[in-house]
mmJSON file of the N, C-alpha and C atoms, coordinates in Angstrom:
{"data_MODEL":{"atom_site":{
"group_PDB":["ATOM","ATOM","ATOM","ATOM","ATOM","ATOM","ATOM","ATOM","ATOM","ATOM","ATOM","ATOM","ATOM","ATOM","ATOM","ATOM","ATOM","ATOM","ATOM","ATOM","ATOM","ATOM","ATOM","ATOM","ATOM","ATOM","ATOM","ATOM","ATOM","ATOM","ATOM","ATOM","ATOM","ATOM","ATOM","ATOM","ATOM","ATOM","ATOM","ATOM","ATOM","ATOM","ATOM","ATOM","ATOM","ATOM","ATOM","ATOM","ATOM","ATOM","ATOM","ATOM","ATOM","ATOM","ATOM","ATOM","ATOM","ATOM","ATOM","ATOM","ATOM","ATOM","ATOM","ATOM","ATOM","ATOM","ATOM","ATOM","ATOM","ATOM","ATOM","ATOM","ATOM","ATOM","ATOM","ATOM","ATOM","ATOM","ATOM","ATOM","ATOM","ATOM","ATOM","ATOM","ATOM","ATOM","ATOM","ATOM","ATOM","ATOM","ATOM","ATOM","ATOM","ATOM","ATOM","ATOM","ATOM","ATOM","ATOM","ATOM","ATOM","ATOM","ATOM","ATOM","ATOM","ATOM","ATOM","ATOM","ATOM","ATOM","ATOM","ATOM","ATOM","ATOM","ATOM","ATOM","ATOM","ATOM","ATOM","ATOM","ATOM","ATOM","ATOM","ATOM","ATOM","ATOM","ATOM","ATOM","ATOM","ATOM","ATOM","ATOM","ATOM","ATOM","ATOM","ATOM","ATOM","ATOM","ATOM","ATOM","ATOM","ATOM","ATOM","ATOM","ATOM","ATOM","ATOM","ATOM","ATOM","ATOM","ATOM","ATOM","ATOM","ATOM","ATOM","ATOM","ATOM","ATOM","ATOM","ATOM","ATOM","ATOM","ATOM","ATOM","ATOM","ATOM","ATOM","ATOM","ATOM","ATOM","ATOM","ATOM","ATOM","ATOM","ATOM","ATOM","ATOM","ATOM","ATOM","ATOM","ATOM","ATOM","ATOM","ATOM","ATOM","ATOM"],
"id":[1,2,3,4,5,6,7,8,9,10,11,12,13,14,15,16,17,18,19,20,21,22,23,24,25,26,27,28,29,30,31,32,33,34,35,36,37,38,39,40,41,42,43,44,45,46,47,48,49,50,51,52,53,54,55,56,57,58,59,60,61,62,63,64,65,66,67,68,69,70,71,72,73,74,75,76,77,78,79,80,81,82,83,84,85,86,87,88,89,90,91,92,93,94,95,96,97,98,99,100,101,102,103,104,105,106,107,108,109,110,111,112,113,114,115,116,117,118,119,120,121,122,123,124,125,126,127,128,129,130,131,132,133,134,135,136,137,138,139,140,141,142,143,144,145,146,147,148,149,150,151,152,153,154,155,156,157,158,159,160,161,162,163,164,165,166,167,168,169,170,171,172,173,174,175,176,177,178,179,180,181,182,183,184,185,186],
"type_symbol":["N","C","C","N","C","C","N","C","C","N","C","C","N","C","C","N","C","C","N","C","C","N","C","C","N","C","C","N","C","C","N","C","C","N","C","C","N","C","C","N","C","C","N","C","C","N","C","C","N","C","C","N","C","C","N","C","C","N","C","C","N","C","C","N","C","C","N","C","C","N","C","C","N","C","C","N","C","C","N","C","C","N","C","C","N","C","C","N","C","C","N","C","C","N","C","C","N","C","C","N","C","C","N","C","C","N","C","C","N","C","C","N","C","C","N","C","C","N","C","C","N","C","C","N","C","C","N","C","C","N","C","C","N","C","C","N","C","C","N","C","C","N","C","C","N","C","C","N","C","C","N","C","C","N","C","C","N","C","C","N","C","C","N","C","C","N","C","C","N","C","C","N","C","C","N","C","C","N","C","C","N","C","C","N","C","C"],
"label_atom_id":["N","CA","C","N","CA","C","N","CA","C","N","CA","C","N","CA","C","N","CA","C","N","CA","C","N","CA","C","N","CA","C","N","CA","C","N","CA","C","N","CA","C","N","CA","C","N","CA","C","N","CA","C","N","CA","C","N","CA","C","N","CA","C","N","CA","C","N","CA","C","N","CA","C","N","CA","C","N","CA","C","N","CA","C","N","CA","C","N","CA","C","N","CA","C","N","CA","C","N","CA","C","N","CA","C","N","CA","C","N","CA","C","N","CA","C","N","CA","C","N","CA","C","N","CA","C","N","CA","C","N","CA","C","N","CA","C","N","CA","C","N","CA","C","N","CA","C","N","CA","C","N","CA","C","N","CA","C","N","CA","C","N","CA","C","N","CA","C","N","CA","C","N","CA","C","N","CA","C","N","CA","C","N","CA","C","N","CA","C","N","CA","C","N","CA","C","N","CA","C","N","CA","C","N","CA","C","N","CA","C","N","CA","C","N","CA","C"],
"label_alt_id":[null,null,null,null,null,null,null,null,null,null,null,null,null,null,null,null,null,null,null,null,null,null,null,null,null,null,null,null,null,null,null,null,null,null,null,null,null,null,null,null,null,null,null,null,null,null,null,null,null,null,null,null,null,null,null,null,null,null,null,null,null,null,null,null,null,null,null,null,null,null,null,null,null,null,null,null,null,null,null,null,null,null,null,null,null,null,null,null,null,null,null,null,null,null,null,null,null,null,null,null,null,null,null,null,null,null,null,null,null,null,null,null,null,null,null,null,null,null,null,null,null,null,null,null,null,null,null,null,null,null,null,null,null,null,null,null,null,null,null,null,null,null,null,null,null,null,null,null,null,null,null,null,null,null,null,null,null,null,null,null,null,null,null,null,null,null,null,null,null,null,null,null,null,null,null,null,null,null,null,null,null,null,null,null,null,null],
"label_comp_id":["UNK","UNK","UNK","UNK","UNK","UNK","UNK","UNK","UNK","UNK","UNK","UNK","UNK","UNK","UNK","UNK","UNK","UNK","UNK","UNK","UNK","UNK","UNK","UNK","UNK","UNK","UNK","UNK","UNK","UNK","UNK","UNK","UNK","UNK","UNK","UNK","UNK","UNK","UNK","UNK","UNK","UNK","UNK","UNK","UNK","UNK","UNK","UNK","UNK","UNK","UNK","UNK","UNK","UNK","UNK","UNK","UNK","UNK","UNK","UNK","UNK","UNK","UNK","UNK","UNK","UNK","UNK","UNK","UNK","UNK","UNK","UNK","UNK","UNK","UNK","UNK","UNK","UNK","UNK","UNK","UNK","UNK","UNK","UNK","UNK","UNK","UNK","UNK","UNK","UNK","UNK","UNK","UNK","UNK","UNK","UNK","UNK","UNK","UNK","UNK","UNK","UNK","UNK","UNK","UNK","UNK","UNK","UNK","UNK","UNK","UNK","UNK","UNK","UNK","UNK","UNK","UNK","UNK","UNK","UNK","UNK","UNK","UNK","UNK","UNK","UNK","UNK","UNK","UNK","UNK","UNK","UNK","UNK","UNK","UNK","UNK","UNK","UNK","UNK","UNK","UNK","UNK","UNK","UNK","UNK","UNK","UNK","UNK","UNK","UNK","UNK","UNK","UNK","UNK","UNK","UNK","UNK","UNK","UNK","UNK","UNK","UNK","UNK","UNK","UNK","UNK","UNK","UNK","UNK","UNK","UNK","UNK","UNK","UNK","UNK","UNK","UNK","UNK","UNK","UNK","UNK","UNK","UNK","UNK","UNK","UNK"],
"label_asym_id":["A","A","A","A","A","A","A","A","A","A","A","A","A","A","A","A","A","A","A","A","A","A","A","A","A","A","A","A","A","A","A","A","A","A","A","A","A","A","A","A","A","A","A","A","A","A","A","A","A","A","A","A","A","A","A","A","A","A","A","A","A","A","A","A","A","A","A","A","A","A","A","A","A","A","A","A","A","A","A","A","A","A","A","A","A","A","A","A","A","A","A","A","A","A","A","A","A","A","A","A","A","A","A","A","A","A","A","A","A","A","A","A","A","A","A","A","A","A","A","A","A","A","A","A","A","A","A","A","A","A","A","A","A","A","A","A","A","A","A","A","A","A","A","A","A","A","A","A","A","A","A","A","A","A","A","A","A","A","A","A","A","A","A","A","A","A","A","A","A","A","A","A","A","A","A","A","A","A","A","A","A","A","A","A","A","A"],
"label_entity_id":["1","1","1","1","1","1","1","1","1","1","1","1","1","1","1","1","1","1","1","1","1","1","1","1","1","1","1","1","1","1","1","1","1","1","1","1","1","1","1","1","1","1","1","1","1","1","1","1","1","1","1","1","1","1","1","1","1","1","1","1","1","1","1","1","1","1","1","1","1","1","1","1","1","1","1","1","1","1","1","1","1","1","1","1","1","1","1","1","1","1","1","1","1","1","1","1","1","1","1","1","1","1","1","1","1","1","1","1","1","1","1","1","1","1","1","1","1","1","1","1","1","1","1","1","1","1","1","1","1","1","1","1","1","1","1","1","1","1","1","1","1","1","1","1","1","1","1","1","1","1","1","1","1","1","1","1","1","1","1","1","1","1","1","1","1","1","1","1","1","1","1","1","1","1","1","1","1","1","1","1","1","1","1","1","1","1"],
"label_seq_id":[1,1,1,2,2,2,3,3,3,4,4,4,5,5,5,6,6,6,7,7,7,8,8,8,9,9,9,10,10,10,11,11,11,12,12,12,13,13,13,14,14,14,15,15,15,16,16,16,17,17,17,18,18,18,19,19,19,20,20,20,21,21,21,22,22,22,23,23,23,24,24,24,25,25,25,26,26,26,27,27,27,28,28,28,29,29,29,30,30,30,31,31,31,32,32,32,33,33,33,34,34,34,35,35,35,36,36,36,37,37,37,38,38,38,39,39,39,40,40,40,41,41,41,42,42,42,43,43,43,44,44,44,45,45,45,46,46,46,47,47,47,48,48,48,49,49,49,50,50,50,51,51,51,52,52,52,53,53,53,54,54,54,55,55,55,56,56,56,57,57,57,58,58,58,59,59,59,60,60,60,61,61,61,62,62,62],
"pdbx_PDB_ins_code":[null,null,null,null,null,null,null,null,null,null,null,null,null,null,null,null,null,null,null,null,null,null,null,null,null,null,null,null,null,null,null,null,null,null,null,null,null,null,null,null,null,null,null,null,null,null,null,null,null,null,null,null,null,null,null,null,null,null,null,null,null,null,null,null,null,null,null,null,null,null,null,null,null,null,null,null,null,null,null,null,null,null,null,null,null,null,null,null,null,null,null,null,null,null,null,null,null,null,null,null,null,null,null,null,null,null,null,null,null,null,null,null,null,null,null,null,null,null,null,null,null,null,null,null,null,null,null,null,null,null,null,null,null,null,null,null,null,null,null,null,null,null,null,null,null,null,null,null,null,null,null,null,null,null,null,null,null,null,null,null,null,null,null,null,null,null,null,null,null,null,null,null,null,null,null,null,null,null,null,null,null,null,null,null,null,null],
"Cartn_x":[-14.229,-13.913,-14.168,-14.51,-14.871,-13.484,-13.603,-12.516,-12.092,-11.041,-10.775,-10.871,-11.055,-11.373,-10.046,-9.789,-8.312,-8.061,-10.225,-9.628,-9.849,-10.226,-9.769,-8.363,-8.034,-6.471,-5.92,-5.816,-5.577,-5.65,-6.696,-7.295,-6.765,-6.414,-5.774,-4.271,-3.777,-2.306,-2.085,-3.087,-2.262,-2.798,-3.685,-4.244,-2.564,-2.067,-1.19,-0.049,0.249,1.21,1.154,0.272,-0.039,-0.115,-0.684,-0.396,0.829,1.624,3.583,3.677,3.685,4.719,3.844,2.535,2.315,3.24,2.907,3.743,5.457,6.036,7.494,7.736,6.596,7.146,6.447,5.265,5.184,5.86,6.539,7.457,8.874,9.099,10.016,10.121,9.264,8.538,8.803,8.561,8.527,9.819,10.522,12.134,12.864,12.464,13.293,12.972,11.331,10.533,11.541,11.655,12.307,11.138,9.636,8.759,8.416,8.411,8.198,6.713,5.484,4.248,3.754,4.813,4.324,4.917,6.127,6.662,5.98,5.058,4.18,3.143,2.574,1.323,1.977,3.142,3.851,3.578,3.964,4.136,2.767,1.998,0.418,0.297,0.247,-0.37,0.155,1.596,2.253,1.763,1.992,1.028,-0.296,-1.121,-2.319,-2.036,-1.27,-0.89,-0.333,0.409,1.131,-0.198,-1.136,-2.121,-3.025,-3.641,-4.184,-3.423,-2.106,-1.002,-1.595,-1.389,-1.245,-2.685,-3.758,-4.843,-5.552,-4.816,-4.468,-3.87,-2.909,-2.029,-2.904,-3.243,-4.061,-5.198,-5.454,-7.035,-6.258,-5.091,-4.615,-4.004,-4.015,-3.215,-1.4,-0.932,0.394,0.439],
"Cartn_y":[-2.888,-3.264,-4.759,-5.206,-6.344,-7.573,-8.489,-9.531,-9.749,-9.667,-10.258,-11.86,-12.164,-13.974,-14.22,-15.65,-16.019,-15.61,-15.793,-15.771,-14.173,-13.494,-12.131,-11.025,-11.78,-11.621,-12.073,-13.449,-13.539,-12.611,-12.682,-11.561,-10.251,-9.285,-8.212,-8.368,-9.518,-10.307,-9.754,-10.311,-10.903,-9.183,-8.359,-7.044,-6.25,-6.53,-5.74,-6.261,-7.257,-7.574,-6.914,-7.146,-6.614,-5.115,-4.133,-2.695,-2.338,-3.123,-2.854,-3.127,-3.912,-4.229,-3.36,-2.721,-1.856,-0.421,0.031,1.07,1.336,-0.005,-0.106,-0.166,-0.615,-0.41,0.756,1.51,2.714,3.442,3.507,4.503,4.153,3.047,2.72,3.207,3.012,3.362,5.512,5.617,7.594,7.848,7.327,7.723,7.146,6.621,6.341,6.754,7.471,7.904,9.069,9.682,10.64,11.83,11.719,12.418,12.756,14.262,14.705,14.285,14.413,14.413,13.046,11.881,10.661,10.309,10.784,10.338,11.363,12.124,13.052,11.918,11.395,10.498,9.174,8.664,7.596,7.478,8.81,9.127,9.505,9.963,9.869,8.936,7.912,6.444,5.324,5.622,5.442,5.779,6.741,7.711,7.369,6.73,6.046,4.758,3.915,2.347,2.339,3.799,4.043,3.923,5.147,5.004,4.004,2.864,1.926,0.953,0.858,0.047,0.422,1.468,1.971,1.487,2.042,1.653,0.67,-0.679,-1.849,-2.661,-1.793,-2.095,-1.651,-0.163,0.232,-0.8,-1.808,-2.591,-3.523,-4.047,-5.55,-5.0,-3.349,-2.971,-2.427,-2.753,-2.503,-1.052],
"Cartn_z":[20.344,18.975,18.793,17.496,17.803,17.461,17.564,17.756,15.628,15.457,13.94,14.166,13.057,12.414,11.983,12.437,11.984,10.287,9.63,8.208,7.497,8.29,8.443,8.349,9.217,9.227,8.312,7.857,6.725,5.929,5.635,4.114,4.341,5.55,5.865,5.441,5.878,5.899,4.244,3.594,1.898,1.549,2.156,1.308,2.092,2.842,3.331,2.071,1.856,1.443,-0.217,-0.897,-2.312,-2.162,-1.067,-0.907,-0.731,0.342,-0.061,-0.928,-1.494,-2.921,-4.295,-4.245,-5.158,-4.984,-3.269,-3.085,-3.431,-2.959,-3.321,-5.382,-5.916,-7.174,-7.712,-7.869,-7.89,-7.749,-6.446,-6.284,-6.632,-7.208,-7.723,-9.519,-9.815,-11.19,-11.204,-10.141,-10.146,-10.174,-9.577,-9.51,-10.749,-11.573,-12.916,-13.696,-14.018,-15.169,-15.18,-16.513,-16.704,-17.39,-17.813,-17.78,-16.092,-15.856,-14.553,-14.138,-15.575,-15.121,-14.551,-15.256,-15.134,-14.033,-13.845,-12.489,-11.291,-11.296,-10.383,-10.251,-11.106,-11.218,-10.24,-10.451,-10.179,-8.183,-7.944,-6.733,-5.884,-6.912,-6.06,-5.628,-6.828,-6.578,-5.8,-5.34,-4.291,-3.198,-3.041,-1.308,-1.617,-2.264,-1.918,-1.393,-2.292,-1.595,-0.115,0.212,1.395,2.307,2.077,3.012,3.294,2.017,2.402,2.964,3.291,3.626,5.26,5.771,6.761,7.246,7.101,7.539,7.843,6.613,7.291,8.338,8.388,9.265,10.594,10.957,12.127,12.728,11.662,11.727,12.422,12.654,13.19,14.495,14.332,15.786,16.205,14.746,14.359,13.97],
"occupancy":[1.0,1.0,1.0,1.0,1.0,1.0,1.0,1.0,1.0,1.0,1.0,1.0,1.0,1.0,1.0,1.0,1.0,1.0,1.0,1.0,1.0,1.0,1.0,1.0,1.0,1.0,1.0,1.0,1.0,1.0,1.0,1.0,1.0,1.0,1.0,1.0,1.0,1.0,1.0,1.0,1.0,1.0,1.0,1.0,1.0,1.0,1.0,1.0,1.0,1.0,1.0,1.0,1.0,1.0,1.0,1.0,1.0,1.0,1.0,1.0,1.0,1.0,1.0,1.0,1.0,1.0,1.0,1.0,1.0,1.0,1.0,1.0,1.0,1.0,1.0,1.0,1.0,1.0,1.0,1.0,1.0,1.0,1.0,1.0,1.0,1.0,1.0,1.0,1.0,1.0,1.0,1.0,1.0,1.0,1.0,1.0,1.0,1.0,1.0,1.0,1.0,1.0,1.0,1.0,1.0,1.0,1.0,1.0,1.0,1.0,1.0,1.0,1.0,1.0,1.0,1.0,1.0,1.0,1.0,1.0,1.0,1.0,1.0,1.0,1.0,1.0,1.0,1.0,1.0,1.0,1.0,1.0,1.0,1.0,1.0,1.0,1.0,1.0,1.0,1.0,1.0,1.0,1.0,1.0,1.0,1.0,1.0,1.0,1.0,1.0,1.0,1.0,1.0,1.0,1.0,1.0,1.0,1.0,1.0,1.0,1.0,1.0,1.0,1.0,1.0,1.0,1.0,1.0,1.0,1.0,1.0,1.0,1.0,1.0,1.0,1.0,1.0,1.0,1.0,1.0,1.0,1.0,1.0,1.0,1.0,1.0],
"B_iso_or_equiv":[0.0,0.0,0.0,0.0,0.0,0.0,0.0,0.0,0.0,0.0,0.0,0.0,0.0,0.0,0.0,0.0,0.0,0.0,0.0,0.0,0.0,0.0,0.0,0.0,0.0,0.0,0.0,0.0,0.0,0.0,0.0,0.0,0.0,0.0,0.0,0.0,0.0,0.0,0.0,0.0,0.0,0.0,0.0,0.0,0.0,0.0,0.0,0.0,0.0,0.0,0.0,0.0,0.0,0.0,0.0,0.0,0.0,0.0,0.0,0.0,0.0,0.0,0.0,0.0,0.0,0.0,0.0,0.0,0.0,0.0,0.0,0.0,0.0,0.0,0.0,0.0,0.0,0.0,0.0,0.0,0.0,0.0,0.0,0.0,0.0,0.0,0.0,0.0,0.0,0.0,0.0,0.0,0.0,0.0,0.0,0.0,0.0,0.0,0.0,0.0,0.0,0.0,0.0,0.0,0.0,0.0,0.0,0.0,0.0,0.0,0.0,0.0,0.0,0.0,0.0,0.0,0.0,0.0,0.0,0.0,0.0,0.0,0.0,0.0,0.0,0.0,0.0,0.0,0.0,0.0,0.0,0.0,0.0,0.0,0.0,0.0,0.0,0.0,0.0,0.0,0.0,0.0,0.0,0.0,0.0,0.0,0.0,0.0,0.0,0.0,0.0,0.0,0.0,0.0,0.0,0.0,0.0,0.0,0.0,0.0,0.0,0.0,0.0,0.0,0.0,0.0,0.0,0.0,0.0,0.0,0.0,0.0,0.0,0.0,0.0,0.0,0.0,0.0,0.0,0.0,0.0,0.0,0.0,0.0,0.0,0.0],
"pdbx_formal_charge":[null,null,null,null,null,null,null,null,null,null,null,null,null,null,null,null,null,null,null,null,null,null,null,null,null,null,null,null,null,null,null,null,null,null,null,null,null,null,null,null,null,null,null,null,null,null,null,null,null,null,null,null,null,null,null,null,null,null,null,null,null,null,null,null,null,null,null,null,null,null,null,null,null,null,null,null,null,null,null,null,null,null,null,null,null,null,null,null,null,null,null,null,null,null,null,null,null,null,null,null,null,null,null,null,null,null,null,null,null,null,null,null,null,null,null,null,null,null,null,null,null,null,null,null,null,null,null,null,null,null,null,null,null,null,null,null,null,null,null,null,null,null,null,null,null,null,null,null,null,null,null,null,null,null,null,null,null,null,null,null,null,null,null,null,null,null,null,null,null,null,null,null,null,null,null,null,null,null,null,null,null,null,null,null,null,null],
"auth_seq_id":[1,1,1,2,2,2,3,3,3,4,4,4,5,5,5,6,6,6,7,7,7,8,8,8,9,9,9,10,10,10,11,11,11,12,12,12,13,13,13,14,14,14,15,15,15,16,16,16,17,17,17,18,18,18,19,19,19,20,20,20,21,21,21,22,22,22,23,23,23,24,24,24,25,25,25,26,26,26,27,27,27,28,28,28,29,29,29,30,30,30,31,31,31,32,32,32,33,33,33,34,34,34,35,35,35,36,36,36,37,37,37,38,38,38,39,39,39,40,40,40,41,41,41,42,42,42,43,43,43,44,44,44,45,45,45,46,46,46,47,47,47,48,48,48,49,49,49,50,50,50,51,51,51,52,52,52,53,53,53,54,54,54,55,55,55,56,56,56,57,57,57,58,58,58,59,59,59,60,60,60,61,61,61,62,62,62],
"auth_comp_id":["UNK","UNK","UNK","UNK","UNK","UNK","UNK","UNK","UNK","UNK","UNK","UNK","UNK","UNK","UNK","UNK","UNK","UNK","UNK","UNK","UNK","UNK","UNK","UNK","UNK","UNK","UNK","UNK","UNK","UNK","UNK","UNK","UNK","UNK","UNK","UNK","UNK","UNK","UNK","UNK","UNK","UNK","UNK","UNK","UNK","UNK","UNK","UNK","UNK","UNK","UNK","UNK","UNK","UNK","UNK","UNK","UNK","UNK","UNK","UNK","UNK","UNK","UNK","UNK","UNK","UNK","UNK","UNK","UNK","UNK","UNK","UNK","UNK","UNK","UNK","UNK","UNK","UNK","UNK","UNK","UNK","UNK","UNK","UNK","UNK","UNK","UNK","UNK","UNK","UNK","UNK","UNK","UNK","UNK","UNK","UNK","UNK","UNK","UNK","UNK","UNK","UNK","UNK","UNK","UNK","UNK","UNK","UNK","UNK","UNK","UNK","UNK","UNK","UNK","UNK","UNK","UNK","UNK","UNK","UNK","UNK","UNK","UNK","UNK","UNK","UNK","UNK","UNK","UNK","UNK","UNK","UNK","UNK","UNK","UNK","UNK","UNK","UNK","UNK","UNK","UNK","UNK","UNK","UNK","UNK","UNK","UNK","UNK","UNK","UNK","UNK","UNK","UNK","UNK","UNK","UNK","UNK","UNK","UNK","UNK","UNK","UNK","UNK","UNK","UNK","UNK","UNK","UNK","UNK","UNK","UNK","UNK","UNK","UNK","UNK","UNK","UNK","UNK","UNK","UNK","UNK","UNK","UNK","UNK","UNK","UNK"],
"auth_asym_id":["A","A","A","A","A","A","A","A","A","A","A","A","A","A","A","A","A","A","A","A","A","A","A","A","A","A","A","A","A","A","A","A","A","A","A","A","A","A","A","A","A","A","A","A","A","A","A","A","A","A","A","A","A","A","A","A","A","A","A","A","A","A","A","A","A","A","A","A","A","A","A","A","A","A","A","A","A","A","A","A","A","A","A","A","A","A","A","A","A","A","A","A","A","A","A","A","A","A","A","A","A","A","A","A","A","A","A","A","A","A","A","A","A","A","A","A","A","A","A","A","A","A","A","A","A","A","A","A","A","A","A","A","A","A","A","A","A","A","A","A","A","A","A","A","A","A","A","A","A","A","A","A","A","A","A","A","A","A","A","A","A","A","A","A","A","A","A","A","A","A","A","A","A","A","A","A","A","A","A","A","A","A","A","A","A","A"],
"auth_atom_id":["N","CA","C","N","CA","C","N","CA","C","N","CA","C","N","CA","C","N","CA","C","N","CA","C","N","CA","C","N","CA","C","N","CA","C","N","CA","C","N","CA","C","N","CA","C","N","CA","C","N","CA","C","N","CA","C","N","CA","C","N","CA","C","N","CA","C","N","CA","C","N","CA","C","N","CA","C","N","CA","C","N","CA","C","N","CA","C","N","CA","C","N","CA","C","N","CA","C","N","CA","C","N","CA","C","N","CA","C","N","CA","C","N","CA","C","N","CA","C","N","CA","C","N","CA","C","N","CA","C","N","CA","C","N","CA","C","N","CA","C","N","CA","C","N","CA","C","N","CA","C","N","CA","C","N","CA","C","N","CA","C","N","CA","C","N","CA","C","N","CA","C","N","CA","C","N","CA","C","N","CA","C","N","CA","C","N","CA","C","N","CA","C","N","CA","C","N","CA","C","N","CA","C","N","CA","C","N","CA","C","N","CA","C","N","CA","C"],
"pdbx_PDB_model_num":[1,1,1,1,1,1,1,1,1,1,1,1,1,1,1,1,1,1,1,1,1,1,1,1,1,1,1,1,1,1,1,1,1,1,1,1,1,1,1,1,1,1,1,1,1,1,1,1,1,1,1,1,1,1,1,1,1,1,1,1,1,1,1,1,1,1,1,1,1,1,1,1,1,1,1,1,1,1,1,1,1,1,1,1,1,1,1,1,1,1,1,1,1,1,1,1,1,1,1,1,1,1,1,1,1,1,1,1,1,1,1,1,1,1,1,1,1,1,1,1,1,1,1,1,1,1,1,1,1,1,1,1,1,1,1,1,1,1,1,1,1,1,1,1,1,1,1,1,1,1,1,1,1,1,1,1,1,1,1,1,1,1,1,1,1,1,1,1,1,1,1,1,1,1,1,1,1,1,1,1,1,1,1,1,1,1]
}}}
């Protein structure tokens, strides 16, 4: 595998940080909507931020 760049990491660093905090309010956003469809939509788009969260995370080794 090849070696990450200090400014790599970085840039993984701040994409990790903006994918939590989309996921934590998305899914913060699904649990208060009181429309079921929008809070269904709420929660997709959550479990997407979840997974690009994650896959980021796999790239630094965590």
């Amino acid at each position: 595998m090849t070696e990450i760049t200090s400014k790599e990491l970085q840039l993984i660093s701040d994409a990790l940080t903006a994918e939590g905090l989309l996921c934590k309010k998305a899914r913060a956003y699904s649990k208060t909507l009181t429309d079921v469809d929008l809070a269904s939509t709420f929660t997709k788009i959550a479990d997407e931020h979840e997974q690009r969260f994650n896959a980021l995370l796999s790239m630094i080794g965590g």
